[in-house]
C-alpha positions in Angstrom: -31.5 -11.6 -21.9 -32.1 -13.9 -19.3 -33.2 -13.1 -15.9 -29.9 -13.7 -13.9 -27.4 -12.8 -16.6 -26.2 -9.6 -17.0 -24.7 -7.3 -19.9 -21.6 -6.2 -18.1 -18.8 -8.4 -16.9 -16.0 -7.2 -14.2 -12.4 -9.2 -14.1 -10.2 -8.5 -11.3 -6.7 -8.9 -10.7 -3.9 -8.4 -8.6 -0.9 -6.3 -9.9 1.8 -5.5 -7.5 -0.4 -5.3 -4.9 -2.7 -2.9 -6.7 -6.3 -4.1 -7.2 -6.9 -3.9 -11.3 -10.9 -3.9 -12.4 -11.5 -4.4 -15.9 -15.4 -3.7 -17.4 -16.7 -5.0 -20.5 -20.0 -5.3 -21.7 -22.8 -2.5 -21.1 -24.4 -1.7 -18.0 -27.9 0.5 -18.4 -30.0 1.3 -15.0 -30.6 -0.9 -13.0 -27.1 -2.9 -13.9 -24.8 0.2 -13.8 -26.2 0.6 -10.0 -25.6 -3.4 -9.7 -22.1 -3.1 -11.3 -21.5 0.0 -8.9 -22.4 -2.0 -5.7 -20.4 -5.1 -7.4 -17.0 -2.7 -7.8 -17.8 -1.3 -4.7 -18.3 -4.4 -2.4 -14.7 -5.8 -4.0 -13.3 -2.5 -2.9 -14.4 -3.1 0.8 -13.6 -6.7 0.8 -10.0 -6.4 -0.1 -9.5 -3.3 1.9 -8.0 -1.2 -1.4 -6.3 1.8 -0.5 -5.7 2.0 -4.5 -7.4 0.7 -7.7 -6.9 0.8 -11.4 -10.5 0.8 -13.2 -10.0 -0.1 -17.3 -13.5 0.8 -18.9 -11.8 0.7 -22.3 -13.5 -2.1 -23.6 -16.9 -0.6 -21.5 -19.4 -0.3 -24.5 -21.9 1.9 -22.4 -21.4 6.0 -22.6 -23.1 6.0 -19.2 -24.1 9.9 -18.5 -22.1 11.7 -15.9 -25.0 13.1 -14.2 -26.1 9.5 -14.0 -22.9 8.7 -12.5 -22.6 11.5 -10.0 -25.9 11.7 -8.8 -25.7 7.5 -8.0 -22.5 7.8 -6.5 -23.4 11.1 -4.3 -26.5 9.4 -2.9 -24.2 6.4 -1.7 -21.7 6.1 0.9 -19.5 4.2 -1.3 -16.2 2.4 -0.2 -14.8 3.6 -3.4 -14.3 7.3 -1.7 -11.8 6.8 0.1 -9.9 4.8 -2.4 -7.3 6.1 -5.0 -8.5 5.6 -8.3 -7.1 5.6 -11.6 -9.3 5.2 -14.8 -7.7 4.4 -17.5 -10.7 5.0 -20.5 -11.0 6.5 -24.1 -10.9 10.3 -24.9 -14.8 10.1 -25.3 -15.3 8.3 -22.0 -13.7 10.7 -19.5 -17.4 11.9 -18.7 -16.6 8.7 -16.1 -14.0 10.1 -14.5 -14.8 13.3 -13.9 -18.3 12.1 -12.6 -16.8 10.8 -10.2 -14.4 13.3 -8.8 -17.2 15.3 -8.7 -18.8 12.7 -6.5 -16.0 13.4 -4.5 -14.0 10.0 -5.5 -9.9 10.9 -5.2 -9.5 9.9 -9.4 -7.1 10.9 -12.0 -7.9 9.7 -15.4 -5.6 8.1 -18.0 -5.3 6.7 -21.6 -3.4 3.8 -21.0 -2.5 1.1 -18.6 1.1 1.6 -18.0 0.7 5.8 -17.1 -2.4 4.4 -14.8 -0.3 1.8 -12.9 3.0 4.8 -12.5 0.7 7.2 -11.2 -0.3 4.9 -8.4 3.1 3.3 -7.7 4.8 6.6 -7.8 2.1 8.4 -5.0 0.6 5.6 -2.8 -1.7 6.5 -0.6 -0.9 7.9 3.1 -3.1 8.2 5.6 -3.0 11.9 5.9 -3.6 11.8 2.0 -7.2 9.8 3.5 -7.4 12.3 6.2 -7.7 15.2 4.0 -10.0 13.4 1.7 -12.7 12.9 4.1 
């Protein structure tokens, strides 16, 4: 692997106004805290108030404590945001890592349940206010 390249990719998009993040690729150490500050910093930078995360295609089992205990230690944007994680039955260590972390996150096995759960209970800001 070359210096500047990395094993994960992240493609976002736009869907109904609903910021969509799709991971791909593995991310081990040092990358899953790059790919964490990559998520994070598009989070901040559009504002989200919502997200939809797909790791389907994520090759990496990343450990929850792993997860947790990098997302604890950071003030991440991503904690006031409401996420949906659409994943695989083995990879919903992810999403309960971090809810844990005290990210607002329901978990889902496919795209369309993922985007209805956000449509149907959009954030409000006494939702936000409760949260933090």
């Amino acid at each position: 692997m070359e210096n500047n390249k990395v094993a994960y990719q992240i493609s976002t998009s736009v869907n109904d106004e609903i910021i969509e993040i799709v991971l791909t690729g593995t991310a081990i150490g040092d990358e899953f805290e790059m790919m964490m500050c990559e998520i994070d910093a598009i989070l901040e930078a559009n504002n989200a108030k919502e997200v939809l995360l797909d790791i389907r295609s994520f090759e990496e089992h990343i450990d929850s404590t792993i997860i947790y205990n990098y997302t604890r230690k950071h003030n991440f944007f991503i904690q006031g945001v409401k996420t949906a994680v659409v994943d695989l039955q083995e990879k919903t260590s992810f999403a309960i890592a971090l809810r844990n972390a005290g990210v607002p996150v329901e978990r889902f096995p496919d795209i369309a349940s993922a985007r209805n759960w956000i449509k149907i209970n959009p954030i409000k800001e006494s939702w936000k206010r409760e949260m933090g």
